[in-house]
N, CA and C atoms as a LAMMPS dump frame, in Angstrom:
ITEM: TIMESTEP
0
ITEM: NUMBER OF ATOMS
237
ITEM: BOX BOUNDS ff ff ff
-5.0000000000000000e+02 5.0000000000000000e+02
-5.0000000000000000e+02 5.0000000000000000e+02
-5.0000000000000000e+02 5.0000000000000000e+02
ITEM: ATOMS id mol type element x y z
1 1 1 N -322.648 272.465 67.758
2 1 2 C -322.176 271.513 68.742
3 1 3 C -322.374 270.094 68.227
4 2 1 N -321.718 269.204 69.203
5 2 2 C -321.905 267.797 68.476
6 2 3 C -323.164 267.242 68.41
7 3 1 N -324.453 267.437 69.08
8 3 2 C -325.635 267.3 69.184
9 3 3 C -326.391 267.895 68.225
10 4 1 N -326.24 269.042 68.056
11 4 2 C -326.328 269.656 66.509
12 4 3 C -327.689 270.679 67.082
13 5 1 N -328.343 271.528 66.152
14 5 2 C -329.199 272.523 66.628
15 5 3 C -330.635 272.061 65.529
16 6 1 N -331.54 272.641 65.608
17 6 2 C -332.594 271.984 64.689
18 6 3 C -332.862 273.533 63.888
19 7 1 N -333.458 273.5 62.653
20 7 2 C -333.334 274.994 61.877
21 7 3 C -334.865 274.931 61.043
22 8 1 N -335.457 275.626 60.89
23 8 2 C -336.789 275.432 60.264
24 8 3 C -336.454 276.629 58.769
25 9 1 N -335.835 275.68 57.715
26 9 2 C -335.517 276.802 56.611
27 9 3 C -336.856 277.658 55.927
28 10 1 N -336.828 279.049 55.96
29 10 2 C -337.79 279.893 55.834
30 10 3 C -338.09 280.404 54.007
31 11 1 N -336.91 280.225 53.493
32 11 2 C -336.726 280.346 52.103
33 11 3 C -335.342 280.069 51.859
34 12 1 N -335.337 279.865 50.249
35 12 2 C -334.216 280.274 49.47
36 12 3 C -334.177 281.353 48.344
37 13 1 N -333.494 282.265 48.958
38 13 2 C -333.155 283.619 47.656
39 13 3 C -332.032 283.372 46.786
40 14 1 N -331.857 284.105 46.296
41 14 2 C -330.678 284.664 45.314
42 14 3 C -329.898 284.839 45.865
43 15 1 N -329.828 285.445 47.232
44 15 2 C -328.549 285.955 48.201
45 15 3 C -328.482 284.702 49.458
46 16 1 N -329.246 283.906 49.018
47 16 2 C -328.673 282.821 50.504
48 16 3 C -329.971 282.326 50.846
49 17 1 N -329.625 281.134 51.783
50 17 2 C -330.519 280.512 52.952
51 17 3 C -331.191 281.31 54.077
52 18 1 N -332.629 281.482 53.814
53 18 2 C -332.848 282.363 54.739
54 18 3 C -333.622 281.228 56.207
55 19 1 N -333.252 281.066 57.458
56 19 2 C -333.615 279.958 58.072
57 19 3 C -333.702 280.918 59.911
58 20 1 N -334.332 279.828 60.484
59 20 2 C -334.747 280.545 61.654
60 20 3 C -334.015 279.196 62.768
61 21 1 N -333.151 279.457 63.697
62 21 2 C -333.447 278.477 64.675
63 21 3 C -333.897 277.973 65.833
64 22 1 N -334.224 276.873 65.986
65 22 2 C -335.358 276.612 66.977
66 22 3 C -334.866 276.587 68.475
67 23 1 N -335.662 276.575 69.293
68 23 2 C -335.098 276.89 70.788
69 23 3 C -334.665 275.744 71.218
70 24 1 N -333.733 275.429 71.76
71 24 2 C -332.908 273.916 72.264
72 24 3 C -333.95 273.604 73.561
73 25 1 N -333.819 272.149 74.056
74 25 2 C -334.317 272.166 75.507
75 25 3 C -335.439 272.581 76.444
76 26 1 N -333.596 273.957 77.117
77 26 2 C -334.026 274.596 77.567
78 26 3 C -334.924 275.897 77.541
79 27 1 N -335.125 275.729 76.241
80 27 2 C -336.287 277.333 75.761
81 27 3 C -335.012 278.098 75.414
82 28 1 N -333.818 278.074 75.324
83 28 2 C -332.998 279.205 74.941
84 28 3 C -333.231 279.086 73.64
85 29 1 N -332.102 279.854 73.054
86 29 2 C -332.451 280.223 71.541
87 29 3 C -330.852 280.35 71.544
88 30 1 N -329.796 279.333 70.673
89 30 2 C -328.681 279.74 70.4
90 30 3 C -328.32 280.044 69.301
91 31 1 N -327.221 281.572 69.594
92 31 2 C -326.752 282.2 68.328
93 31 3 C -325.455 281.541 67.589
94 32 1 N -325.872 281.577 66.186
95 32 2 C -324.482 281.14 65.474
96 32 3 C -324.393 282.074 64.633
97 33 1 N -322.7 282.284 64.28
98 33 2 C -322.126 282.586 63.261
99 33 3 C -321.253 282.214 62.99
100 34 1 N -320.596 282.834 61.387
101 34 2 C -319.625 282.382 61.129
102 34 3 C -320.202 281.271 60.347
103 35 1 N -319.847 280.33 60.332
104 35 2 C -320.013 278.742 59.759
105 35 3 C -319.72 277.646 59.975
106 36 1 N -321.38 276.621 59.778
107 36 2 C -321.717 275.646 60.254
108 36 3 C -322.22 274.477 59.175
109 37 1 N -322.229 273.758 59.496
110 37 2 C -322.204 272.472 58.876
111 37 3 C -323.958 271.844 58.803
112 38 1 N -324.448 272.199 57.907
113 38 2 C -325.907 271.864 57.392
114 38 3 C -325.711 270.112 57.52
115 39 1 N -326.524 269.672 57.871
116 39 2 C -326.7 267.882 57.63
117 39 3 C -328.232 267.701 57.58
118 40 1 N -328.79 267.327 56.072
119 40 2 C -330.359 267.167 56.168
120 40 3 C -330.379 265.976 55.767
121 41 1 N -331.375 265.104 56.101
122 41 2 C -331.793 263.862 55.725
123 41 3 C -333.204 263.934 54.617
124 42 1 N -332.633 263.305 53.685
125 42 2 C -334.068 263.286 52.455
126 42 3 C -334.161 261.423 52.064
127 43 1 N -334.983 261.154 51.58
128 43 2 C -335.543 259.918 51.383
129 43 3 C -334.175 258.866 50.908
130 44 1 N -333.695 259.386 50.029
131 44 2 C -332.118 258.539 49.728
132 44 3 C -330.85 258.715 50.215
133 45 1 N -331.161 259.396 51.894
134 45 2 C -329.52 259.124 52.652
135 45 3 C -329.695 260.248 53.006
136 46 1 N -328.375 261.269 52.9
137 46 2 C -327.786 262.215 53.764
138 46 3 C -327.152 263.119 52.628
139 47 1 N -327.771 264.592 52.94
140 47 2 C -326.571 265.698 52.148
141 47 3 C -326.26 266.737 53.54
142 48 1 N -324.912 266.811 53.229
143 48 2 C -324.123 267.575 53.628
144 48 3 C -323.023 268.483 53.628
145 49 1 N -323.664 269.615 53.761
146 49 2 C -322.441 270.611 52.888
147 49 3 C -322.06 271.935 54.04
148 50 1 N -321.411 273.106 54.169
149 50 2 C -321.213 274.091 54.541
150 50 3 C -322.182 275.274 54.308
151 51 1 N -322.8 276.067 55.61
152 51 2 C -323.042 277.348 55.349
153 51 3 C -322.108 278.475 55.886
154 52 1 N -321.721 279.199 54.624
155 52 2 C -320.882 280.102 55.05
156 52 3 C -321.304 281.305 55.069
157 53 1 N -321.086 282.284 55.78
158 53 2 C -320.896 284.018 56.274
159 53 3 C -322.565 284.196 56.512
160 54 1 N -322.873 282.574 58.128
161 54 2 C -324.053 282.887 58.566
162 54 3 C -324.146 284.472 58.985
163 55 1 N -325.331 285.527 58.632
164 55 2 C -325.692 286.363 59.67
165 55 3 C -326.991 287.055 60.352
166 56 1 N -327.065 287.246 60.943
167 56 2 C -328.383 287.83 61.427
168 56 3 C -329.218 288.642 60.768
169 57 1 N -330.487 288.104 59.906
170 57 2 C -331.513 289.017 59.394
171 57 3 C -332.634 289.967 60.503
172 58 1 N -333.477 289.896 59.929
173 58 2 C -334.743 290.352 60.54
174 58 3 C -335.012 289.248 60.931
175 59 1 N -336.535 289.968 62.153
176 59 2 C -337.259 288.944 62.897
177 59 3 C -336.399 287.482 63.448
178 60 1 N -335.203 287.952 63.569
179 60 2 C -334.481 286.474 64.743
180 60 3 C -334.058 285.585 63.833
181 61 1 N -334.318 285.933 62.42
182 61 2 C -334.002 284.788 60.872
183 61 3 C -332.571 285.113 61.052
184 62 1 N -331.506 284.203 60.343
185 62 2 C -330.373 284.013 59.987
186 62 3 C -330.482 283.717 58.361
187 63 1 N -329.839 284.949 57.769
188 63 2 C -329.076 283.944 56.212
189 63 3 C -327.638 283.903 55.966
190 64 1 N -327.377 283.224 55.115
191 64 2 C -326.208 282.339 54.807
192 64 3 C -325.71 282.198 53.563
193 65 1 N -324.434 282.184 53.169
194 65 2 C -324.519 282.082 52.103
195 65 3 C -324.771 280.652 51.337
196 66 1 N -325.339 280.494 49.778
197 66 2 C -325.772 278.761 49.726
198 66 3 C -324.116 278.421 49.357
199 67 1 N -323.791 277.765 49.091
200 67 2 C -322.645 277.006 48.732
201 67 3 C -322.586 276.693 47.297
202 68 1 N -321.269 276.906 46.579
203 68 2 C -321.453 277.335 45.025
204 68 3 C -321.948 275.841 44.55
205 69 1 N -322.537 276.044 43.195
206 69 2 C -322.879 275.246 42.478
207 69 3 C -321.729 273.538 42.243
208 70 1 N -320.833 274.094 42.071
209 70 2 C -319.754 273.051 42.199
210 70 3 C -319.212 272.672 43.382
211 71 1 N -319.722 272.976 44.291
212 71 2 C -319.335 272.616 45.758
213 71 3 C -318.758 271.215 46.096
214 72 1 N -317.914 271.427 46.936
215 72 2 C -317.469 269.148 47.421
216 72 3 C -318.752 268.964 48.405
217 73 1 N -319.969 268.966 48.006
218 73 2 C -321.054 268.304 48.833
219 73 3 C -320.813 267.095 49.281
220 74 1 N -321.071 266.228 50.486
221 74 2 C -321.104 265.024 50.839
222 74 3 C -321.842 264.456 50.822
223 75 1 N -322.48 263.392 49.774
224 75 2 C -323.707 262.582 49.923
225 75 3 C -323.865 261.064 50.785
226 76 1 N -324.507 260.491 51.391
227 76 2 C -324.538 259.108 51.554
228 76 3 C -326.116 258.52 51.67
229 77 1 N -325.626 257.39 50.791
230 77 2 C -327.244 256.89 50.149
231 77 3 C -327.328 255.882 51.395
232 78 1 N -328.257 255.653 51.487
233 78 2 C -328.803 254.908 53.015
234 78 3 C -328.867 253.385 51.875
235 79 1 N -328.639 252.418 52.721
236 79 2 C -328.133 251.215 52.272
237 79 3 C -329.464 250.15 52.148
C-alpha cells in the first residue's frame, strides 16, 4: 500500500530473501504476494528495487526471489 508495510529481513540465501512482516497498527499481520517494491534507507540515500515470486515459508517468514545481479535498481543519494 502507499503507506508501505515494515519487514524485519531474517536472512539472505541462495534461493532468496528470507523476511518476516511486522504487524501494522492494528496488531493485524498483512499477507503479501506476488510482488512488491522493497525501499530501504542506508546512510547514502535510498535503494530500491523489486521482490519477485514473494511466498510463504515457515514460521509466518516470507521468501522472495533477490533480483538478478544486473537488475535496473533505483538509487538516490541524499543531498
Amino acid at each position: 500500500d502507499r503507506e508501505g508495510i515494515s519487514i524485519n529481513v531474517l536472512g539472505v540465501e541462495p534461493t532468496g530473501l528470507r523476511f518476516k512482516v511486522m504487524p501494522l497498527a492494528d496488531g493485524s499481520h498483512p499477507a503479501i504476494i506476488g510482488t512488491r517494491i522493497l525501499v530501504t534507507y542506508v546512510d547514502s540515500g535510498k535503494v530500491q528495487f523489486s521482490l519477485n515470486n514473494i511466498r510463504l515459508a515457515t514460521d509466518l517468514s516470507y521468501t522472495s526471489d533477490l533480483p538478478p545481479k544486473n537488475c535496473n535498481c533505483s538509487t538516490t543519494q541524499k543531498l
